[in-house]
N, C-alpha and C positions, 0 to 999 in steps of 0.2 A: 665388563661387569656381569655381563648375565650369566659368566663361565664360571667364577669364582662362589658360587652354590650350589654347584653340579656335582656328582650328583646330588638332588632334593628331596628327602623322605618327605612324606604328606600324606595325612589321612582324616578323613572328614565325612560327615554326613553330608549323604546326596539330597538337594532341597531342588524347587523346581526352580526352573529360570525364566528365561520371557517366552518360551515356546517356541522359538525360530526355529530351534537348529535343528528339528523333525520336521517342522512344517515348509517354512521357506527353505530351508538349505537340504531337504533328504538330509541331512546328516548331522543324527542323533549329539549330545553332546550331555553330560552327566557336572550340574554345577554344585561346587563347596559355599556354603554357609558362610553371610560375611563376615561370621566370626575367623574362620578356616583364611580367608581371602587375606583378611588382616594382621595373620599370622605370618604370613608372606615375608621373606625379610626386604626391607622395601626398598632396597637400591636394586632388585632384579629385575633386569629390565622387563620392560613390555614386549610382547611378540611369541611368537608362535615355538615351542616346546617340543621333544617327542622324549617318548618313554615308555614304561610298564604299566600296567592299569589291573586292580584288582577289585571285584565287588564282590565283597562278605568273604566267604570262604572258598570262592569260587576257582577260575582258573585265572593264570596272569595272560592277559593278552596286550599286544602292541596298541600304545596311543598317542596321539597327538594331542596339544592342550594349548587352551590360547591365556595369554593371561594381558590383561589391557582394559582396554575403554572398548573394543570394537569402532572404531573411527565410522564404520559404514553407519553403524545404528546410535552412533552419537550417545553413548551409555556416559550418566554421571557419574557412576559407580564401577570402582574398578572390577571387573569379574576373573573367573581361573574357571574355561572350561574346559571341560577333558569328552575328547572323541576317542572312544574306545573302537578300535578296529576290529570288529567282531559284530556280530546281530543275535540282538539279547528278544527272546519271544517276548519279555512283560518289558515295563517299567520298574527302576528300583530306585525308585525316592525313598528316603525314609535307612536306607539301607548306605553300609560301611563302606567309601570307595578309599582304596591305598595304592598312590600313587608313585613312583621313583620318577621323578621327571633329570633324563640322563643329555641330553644334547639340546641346543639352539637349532632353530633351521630359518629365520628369517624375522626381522622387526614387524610392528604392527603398521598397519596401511591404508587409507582407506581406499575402497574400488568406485568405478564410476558406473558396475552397473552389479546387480545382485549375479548374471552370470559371471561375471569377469573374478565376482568373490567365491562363488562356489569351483571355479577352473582352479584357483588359487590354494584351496581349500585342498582339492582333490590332490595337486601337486605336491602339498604337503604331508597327504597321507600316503604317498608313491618315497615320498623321499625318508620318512619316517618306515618305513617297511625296509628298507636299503641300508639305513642307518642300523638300527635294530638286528638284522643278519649279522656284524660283524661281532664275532667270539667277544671281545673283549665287550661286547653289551650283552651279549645272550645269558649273558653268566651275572647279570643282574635280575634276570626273571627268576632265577632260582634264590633268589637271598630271601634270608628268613624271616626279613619284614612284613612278607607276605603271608607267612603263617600264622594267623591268630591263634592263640592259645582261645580252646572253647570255654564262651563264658564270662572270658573278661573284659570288664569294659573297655572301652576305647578313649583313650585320652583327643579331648575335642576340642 
């Protein structure tokens, strides 16, 4: 089920999250509005994503994205975040993230220790950079859904 939406155009404003995934996990994570979230078509499964990542008019870089409960932090609410593989100098809440989320890489899970999640994590953004290299995904970072036409709004 989780292949049969692949790939998944998605674009939404970036809102803040719980804060972990800079603080506990080093590793930033850029979350969609639960309006964005519920947009989701909602037989895709839970579990961890990779794909393109774009904020504002920026450049596309390779990400990974979780979409789920987080089993570790026991979330009531389902979330969709995106770890953009790149290191952005600011924050950009507030600002336009467009996402192509193009392949699965593994179900959601809970760990039994906050390292065992972040090895997990890390593995996932090894596998997601591997994934990503082959032509037949490279040639999604150039599609034109990443080009915002300046000026016009963004359907949210």
């Amino acid at each position: 089920a989780a292949m049969r939406h692949l790939p998944y155009f998605c674009r939404g404003e970036v809102v803040k999250g719980f804060g972990r995934g800079s603080k506990e996990l080093g590793i930033p994570t850029a979350n969609f509005s639960e309006q964005v979230v519920e947009s989701f078509p909602s037989d895709i499964s839970t579990g961890i994503y990779y794909g393109w990542a774009c904020v504002g008019n920026g450049d596309v870089h390779k990400m990974v994205l979780s979409v789920g409960w987080n089993p570790f932090y026991k979330n009531i609410k389902k979330s969709v975040e995106t770890h953009i593989i790149h290191t952005f100098k600011d924050d950009f809440y507030g600002e336009i993230l467009s996402i192509v989320i193009i392949g699965y890489i593994r179900s959601e899970k809970n760990f039994s220790s906050l390292e065992s999640l972040i090895l997990a994590i890390q593995e996932d953004i090894e596998e997601a950079k591997r994934q990503l290299d082959l032509p037949e995904h490279l040639k999604l970072k150039e599609d034109n859904f990443f080009h915002l036409p300046e000026g016009k709004p963004v359907n949210h």
